[in-house]
C-alpha positions as CSV (number, residue, x, y, z in Angstrom):
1,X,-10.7,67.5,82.5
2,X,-13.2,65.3,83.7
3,X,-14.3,62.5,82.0
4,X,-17.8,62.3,79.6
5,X,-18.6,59.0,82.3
6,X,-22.2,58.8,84.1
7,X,-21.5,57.1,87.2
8,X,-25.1,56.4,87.7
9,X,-25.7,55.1,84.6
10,X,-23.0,52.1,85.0
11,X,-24.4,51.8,88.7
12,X,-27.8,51.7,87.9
13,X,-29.9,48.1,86.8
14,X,-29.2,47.4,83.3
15,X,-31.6,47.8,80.5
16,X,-32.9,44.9,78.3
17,X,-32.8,47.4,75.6
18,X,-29.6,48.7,73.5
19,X,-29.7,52.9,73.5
20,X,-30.0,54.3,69.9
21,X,-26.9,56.5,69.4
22,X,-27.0,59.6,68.3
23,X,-24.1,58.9,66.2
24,X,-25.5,56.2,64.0
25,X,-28.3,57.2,61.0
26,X,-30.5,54.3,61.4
27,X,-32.6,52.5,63.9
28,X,-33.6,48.4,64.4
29,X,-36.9,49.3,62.9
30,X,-38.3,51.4,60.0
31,X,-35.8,53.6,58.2
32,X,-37.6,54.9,54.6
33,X,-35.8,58.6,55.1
34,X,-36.7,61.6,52.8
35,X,-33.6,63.6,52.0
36,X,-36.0,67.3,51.9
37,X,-37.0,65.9,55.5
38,X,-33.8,65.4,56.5
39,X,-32.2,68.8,54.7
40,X,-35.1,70.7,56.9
41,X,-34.0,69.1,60.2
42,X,-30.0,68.9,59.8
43,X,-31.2,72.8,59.1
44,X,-33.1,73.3,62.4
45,X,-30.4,71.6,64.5
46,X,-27.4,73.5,62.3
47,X,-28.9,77.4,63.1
48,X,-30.9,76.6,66.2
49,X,-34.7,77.3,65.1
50,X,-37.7,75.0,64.9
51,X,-41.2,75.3,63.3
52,X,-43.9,73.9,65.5
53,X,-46.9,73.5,64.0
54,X,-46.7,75.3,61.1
55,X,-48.2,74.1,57.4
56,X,-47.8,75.2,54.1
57,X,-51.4,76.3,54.3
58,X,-50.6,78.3,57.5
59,X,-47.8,79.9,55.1
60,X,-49.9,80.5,52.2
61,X,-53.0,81.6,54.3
62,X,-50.6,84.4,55.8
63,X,-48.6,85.5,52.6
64,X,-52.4,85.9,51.6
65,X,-53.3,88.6,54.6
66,X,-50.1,90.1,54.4
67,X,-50.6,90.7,50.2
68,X,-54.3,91.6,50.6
69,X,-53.2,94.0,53.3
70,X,-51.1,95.6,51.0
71,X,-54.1,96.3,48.5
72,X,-52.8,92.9,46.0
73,X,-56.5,91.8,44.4
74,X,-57.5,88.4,44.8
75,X,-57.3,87.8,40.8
76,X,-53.3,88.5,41.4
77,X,-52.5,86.7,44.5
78,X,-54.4,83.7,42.5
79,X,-51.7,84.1,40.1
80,X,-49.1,83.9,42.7
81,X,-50.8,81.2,44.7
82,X,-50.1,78.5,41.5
83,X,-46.2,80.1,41.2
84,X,-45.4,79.4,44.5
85,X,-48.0,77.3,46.4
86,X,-49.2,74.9,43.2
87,X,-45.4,74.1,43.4
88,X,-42.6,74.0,45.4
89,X,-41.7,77.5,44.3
90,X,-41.9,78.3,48.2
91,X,-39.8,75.8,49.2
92,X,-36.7,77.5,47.3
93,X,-37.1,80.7,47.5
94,X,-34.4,81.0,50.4
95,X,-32.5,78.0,52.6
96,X,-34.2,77.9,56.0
97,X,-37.9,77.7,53.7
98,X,-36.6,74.3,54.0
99,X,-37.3,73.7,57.5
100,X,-41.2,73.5,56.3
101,X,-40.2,70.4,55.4
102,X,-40.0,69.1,59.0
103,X,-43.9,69.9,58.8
104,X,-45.1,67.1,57.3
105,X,-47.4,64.9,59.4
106,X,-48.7,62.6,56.8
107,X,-46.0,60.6,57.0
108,X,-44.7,60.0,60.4
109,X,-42.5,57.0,60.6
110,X,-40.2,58.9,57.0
111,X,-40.4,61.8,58.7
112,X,-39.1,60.2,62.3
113,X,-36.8,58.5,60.2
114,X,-35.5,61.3,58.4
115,X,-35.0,63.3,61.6
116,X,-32.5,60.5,63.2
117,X,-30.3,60.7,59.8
118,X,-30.3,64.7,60.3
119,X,-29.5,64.0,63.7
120,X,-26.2,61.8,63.5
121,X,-25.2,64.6,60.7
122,X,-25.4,67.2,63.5
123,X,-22.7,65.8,64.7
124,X,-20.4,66.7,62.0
125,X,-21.3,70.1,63.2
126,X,-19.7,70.3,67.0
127,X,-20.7,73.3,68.5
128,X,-21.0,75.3,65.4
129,X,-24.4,77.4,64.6
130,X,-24.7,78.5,61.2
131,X,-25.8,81.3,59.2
132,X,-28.2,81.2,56.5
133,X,-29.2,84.2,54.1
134,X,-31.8,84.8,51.3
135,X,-31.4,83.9,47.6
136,X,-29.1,86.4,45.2
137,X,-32.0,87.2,43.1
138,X,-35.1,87.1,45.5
139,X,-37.6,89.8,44.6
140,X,-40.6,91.7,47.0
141,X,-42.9,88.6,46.6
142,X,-40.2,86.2,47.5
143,X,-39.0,88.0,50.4
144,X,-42.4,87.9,51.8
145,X,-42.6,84.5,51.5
146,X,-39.5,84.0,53.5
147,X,-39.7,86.8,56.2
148,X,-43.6,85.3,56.8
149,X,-42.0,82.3,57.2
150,X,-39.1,83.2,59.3
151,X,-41.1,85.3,61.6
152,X,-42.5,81.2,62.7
153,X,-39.6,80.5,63.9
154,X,-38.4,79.7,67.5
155,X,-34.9,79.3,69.3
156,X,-34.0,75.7,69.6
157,X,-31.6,74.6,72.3
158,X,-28.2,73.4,71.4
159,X,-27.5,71.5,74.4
160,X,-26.6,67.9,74.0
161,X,-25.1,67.5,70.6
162,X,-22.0,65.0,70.5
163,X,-18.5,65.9,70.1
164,X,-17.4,65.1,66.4
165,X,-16.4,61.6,66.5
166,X,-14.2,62.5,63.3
167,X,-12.7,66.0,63.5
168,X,-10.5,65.1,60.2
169,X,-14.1,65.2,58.4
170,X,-16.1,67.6,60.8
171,X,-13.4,69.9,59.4
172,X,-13.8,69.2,55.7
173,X,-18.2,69.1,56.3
174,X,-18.2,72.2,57.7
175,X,-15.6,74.0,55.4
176,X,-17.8,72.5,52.3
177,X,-21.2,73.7,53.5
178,X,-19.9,77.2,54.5
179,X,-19.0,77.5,51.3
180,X,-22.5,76.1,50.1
181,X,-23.9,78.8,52.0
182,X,-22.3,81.7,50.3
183,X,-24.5,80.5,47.4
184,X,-28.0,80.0,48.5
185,X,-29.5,78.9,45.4
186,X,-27.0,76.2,44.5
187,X,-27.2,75.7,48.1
188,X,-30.9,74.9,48.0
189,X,-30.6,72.8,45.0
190,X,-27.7,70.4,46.4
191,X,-28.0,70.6,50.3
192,X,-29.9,67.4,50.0
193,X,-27.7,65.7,47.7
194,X,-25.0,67.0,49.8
195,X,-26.1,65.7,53.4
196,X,-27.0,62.4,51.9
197,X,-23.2,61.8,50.6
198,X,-22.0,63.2,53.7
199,X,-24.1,60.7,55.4
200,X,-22.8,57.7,54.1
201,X,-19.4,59.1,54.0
202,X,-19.3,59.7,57.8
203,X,-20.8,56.5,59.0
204,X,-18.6,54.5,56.6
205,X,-15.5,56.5,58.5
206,X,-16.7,55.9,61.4
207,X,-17.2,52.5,61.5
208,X,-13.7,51.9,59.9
209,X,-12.5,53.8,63.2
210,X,-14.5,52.7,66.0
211,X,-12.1,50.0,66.7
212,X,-9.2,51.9,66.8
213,X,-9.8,53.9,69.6
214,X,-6.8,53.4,71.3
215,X,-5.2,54.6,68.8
216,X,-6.2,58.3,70.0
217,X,-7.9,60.7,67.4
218,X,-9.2,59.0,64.4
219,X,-7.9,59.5,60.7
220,X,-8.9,59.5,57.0
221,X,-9.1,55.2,55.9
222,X,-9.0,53.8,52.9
223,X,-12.2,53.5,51.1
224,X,-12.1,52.5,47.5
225,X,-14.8,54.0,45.2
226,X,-15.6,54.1,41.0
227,X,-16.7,56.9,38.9
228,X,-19.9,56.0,37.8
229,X,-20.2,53.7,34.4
230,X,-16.5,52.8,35.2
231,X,-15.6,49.6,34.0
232,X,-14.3,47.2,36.8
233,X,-12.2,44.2,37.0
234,X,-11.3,41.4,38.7
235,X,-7.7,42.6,39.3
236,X,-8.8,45.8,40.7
237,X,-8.2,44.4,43.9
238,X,-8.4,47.3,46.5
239,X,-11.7,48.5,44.5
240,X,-12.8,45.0,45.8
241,X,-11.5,44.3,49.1
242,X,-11.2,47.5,50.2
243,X,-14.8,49.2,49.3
244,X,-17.6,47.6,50.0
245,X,-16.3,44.6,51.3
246,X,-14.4,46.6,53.7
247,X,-17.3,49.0,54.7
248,X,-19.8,45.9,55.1
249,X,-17.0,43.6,57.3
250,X,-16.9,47.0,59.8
251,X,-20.6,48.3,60.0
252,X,-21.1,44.9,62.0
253,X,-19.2,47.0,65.0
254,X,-21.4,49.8,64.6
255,X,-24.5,49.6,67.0
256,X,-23.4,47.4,69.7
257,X,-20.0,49.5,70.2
258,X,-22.3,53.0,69.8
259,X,-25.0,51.3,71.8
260,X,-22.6,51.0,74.8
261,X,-21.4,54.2,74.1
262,X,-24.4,56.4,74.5
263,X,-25.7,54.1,78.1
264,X,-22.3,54.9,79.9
265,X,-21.4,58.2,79.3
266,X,-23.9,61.8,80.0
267,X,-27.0,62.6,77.9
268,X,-26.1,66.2,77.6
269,X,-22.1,65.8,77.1
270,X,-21.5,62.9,74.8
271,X,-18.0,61.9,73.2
272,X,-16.4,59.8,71.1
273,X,-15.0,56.6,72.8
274,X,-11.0,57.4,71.5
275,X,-11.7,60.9,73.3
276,X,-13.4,59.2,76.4
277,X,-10.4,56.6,76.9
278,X,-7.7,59.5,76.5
279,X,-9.6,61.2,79.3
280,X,-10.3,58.6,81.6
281,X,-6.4,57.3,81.3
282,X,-5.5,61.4,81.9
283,X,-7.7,61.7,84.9
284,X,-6.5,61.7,88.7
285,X,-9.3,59.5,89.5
286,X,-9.2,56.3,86.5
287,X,-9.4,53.8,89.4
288,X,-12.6,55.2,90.2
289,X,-13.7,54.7,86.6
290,X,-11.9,51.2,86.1
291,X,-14.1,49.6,89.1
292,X,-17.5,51.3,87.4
293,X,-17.1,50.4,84.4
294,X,-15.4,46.8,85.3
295,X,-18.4,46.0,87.7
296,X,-20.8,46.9,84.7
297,X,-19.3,44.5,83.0
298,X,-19.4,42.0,85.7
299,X,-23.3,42.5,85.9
300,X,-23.7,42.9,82.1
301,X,-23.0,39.4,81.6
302,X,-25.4,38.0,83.6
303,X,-28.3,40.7,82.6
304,X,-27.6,39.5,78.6
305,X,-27.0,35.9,80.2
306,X,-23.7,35.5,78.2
307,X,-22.4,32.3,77.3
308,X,-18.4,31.3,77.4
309,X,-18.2,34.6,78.4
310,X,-15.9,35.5,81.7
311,X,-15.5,38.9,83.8
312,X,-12.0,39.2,84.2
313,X,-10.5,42.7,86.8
314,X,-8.7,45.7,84.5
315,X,-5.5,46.2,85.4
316,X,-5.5,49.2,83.7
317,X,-8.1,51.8,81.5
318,X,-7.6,49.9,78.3
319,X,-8.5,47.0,79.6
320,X,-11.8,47.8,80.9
321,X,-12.8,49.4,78.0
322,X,-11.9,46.6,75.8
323,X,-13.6,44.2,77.6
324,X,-16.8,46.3,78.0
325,X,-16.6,46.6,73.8
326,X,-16.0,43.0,73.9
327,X,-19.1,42.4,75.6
328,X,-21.2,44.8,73.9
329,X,-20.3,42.5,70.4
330,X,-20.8,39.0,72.2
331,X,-24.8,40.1,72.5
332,X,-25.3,40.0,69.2
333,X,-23.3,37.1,68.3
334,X,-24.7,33.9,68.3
335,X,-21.8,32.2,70.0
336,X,-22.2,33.7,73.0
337,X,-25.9,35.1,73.1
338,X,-28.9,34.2,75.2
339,X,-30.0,31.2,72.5
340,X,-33.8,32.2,74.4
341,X,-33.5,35.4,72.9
342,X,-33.3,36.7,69.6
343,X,-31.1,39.7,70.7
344,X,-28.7,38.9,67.7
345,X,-31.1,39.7,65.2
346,X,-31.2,43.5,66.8
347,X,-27.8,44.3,64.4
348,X,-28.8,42.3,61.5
349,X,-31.3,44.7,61.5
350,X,-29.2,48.1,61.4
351,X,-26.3,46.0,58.7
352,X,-29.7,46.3,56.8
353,X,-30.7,49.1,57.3
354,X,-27.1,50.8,56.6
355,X,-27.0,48.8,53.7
356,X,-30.4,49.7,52.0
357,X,-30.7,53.4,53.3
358,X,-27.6,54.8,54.3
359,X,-25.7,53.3,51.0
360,X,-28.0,53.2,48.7
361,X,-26.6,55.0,45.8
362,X,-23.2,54.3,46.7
363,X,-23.4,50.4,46.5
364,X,-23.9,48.5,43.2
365,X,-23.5,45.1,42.1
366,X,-21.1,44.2,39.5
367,X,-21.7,40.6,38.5
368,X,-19.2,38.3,40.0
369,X,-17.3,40.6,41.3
370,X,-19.9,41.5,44.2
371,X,-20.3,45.0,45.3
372,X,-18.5,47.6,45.0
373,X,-18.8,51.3,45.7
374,X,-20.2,54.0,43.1
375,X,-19.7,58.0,43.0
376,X,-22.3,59.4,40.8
377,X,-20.9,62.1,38.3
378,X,-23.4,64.5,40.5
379,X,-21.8,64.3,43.6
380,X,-17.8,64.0,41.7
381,X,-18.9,67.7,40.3
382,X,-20.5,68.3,43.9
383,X,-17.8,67.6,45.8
384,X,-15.2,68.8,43.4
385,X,-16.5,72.6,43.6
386,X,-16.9,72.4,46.8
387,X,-13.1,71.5,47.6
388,X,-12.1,74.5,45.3
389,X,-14.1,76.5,47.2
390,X,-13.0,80.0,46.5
391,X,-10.0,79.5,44.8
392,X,-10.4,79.5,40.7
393,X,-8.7,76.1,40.5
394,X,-6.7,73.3,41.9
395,X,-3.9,71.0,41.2
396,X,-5.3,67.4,40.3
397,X,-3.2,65.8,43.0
398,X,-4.2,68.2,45.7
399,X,-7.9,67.5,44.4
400,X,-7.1,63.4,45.2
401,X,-6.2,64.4,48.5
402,X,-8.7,66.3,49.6
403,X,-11.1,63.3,47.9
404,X,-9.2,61.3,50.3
405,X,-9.4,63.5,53.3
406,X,-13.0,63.0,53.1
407,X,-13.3,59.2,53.1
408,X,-13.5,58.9,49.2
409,X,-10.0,57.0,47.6
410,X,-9.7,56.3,43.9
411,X,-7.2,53.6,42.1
412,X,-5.2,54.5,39.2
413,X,-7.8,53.7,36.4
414,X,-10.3,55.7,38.4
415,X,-7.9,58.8,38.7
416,X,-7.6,58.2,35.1
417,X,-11.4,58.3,34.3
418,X,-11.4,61.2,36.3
419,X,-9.4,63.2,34.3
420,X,-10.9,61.7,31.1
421,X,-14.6,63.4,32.6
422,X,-13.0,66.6,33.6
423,X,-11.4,67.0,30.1
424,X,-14.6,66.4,28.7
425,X,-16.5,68.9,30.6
426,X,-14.1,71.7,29.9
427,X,-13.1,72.4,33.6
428,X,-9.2,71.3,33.4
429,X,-6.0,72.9,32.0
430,X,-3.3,70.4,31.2
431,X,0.3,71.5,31.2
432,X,2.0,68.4,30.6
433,X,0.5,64.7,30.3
434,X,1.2,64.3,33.7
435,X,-1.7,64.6,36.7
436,X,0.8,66.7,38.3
437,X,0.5,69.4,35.8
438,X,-3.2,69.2,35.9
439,X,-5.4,72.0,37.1
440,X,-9.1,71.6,37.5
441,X,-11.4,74.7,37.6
442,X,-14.9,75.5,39.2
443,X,-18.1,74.5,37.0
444,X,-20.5,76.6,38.8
C-alpha cells in the first residue's frame, strides 16, 4: 500500500497559513452553527445529493402547480399552504426535506459554519452512503411535498472524504443512525440532537488520541460525564480530572497536529496520522518519505522563524513524524514562536471555539469544583434506545459498555443515578439488587 503522503506538498514553499482540517468542527474565526443547518448538510454529504438553489418558496410555488394541476382550488391549497408552509410542517414530513435547510442564504457565516461541523461528522461515515425513506404515516399531500422536493435533487460526489480517524466510534455512529433511519419520524425529530452529541463526542476522542499515534489504531478513553441535576463532589475525582479537565488539557493538540495533517498528505485520499505512520513504516520506500518529510521540517522552522528550536535527521519513521508534530505545537506556543507574530493566538482561538460551540451543552460549571461534563436526560434516553437498537432490552452492564465504547464513562454514583432514572421511567426490570441483574428496555 502506498502511503496517503503528497510529495509535492512537503516539497513545495510553505504556507504562512495553517490548513483547516477536515477533521476538526471549528475554524479560527466565526463558529455560531445551527444544528437543522448542520443535520441538512451531514444529510447531503451522508446519501450524496445537493440542492442548489432551491427555496422554500421554490418548494411551495411548485407543490402549488403540481396541486392546481390536479384540480385542488385555491381556497384548499390556502389551507394547506399555513399547515405546511406557515410552519415547518414541510420540513418533517420525510428525512432528506432536511436538506432545505442547507438553503438558507440569510445567514451566511451560521450556515458556512454549520456546514464545517457536518463536514468533520462525515467522517464518521467512511465510505458509507446512506439510505433515507419517507415517514410511516405520510399521506398524498405529504408525499408530494417530498417527491417535489426530491425531484431538486442532484448527485453529489463522494470523492475526498477522510478515512475514520476512530473506527471504534465510526462503528458505533453508523450502527446508531441506521437504526435512526428505520424510524424516520423519530429520526427527524432527534437527528439534530443526535449529530450534535456525536459531535462533541468524536472531537473529544479524538483529541484524547491524536497523540497516541504510535500506538497504531486508536481506542475508546476515559471520559468522565454526570447525569444531569447529579449532585457532584469534591471526592469524585475522575468526574474532575478526568472530564473536562482532561478534554480541555488535550483540545490544545487539536489544530496544530490536524493542521499539519491535512498540508502533507493528498486532498482527495486523507488519513488519520496512526494509519499514515503504520503505512509509511510498512512501505518499501520510508527513506524516501523520512528525507520529505525531515527536510520539511528543516525548512518549517525557518518559514515560522522558530526559536530554541533545532532540526535534527530521523533515523527512523517515528522519528520524523514526531518531530514534525513537535514542530507543528512549537508555532503556537509562546516559547518558541515568532514573538513578531501573533501566530499563537491562531489555537486560542479554536480552544474557544471547541469550548463554546462544540461543548456547549456538555460543559457546566459547578462552583469550586470547575467544570465538569453534563449528559442531558435527552441524549441518556437518546443514546440508550439507540444502543438497544432492535433488541427488546439489554443488561445494565452491557449498556455501561457500550456508553463507554462511545467516549461516554460514568463513576459509581452516576451508574447509580442511572438506574434510579431508569426505574423511574418504567423502562427496567430488576432481578436482583444487583446492576448485573438489571435489564433496561426501549422507550420509544
Amino acid at each position: 500500500m502506498t502511503p496517503n503522503i503528497n510529495l509535492e506538498n512537503l516539497q513545495a514553499e510553505i504556507s504562512d497559513t495553517n490548513a483547516p482540517s477536515d477533521y476538526l468542527p471549528v475554524k479560527t474565526n466565526y463558529n455560531e452553527c445551527n444544528w437543522n443547518i448542520v443535520a441538512g448538510y451531514f444529510l447531503s454529504f451522508a446519501c450524496g445529493v445537493e440542492l442548489n438553489k432551491y427555496s422554500k418558496e421554490d418548494l411551495e410555488q411548485d407543490c402549488k402547480d403540481e396541486l392546481l394541476s390536479r384540480q385542488v382550488s385555491e381556497e384548499y391549497f390556502g389551507v394547506l399552504r399555513k399547515a405546511y408552509f406557515e410552519t415547518d410542517g414541510y420540513l418533517n414530513l420525510a428525512p432528506k426535506n432536511l436538506l432545505l435547510h442547507t438553503q438558507d442564504d440569510q445567514k451566511s457565516k451560521v450556515n458556512s459554519a454549520s456546514k464545517k461541523v457536518a463536514t468533520a461528522l462525515s467522517t464518521l461515515l467512511g465510505d458509507q452512503e446512506i439510505q433515507l425513506s419517507n415517514a410511516e404515516d405520510n399521506h398524498f399531500i405529504a408525499e408530494l411535498i417530498s417527491s417535489t422536493l426530491a425531484s431538486k435533487f442532484t448527485q453529489k460526489s463522494q470523492n475526498g472524504r477522510p478515512k475514520p480517524y476512530l473506527p471504534f466510534l465510526y462503528e458505533r455512529f453508523l450502527g446508531d443512525l441506521c437504526f435512526l433511519i428505520k424510524k424516520p419520524t423519530y429520526f427527524v425529530e432527534n437527528i439534530a440532537n443526535l449529530l450534535a452529541l456525536y459531535n462533541f463526542l468524536h472531537i473529544s476522542q479524538l483529541a484524547l488520541n491524536l497523540k497516541e499515534w504510535k500506538s497504531g489504531e486508536p481506542s475508546s478513553k476515559p471520559l468522565f460525564f454526570i447525569i444531569e441535576n447529579e449532585r457532584v463532589s469534591s471526592e469524585r475525582s475522575n468526574v474532575i480530572d478526568m472530564g473536562w479537565n482532561s478534554f480541555a488539557s488535550a483540545s490544545r493538540n487539536l489544530f496544530p497536529i490536524l493542521s499539519i495533517l491535512q498540508t502533507i498528505q493528498s486532498k482527495d485520499n486523507k488519513k488519520p496520522l496512526w494509519q499514515l505512520f503504520i503505512e509509511i513504516n510498512a512501505s518499501a520506500e520510508k527513506q524516501k518519505y523520512i528525507d520529505a518529510i525531515d527536510d520539511f521540517s528543516s525548512r518549517f522552522i525557518e518559514a515560522r522563524k522558530l526559536r530554541n528550536m533545532t532540526f535534527e535527521a530521523s533515523t527512523n519513521v517515528e522519528e520524523s513524524i514526531e518531530q514534525l508534530v513537535d514542530l507543528a505545537l512549537a508555532q503556537f506556543d509562546k516559547r518558541f514562536a515568532d514573538p513578531s507574530t501573533t501566530r499563537y493566538q491562531a489555537n486560542e482561538k479554536v480552544v474557544a471555539a471547541l469550548k463554546e460551540h462544540t461543548a456547549k451543552g456538555f460543559v457546566k460549571a459547578r462552583g469550586r469544583i470547575g467544570n465538569i461534563l453534563v449528559l442531558s436526560l435527552d441524549n441518556l434516553l437518546l443514546l440508550t434506545n439507540l444502543i438497544i437498537g432492535t433488541r427488546n432490552q439489554l443488561r445494565f452492564d452491557e449498556l455501561i459498555d457500550e456508553f463507554k465504547g462511545r467516549g461516554i464513562y460514568f463513576d459509581e454514583s452516576s451508574e447509580e443515578k442511572l438506574i434510579e432514572i431508569f426505574e423511574r421511567i418504567g423502562n427496567v426490570e430488576r432481578k436482583s439488587d444487583s446492576g448485573d441483574d438489571l435489564n433496561v428496555r426501549q422507550t420509544i
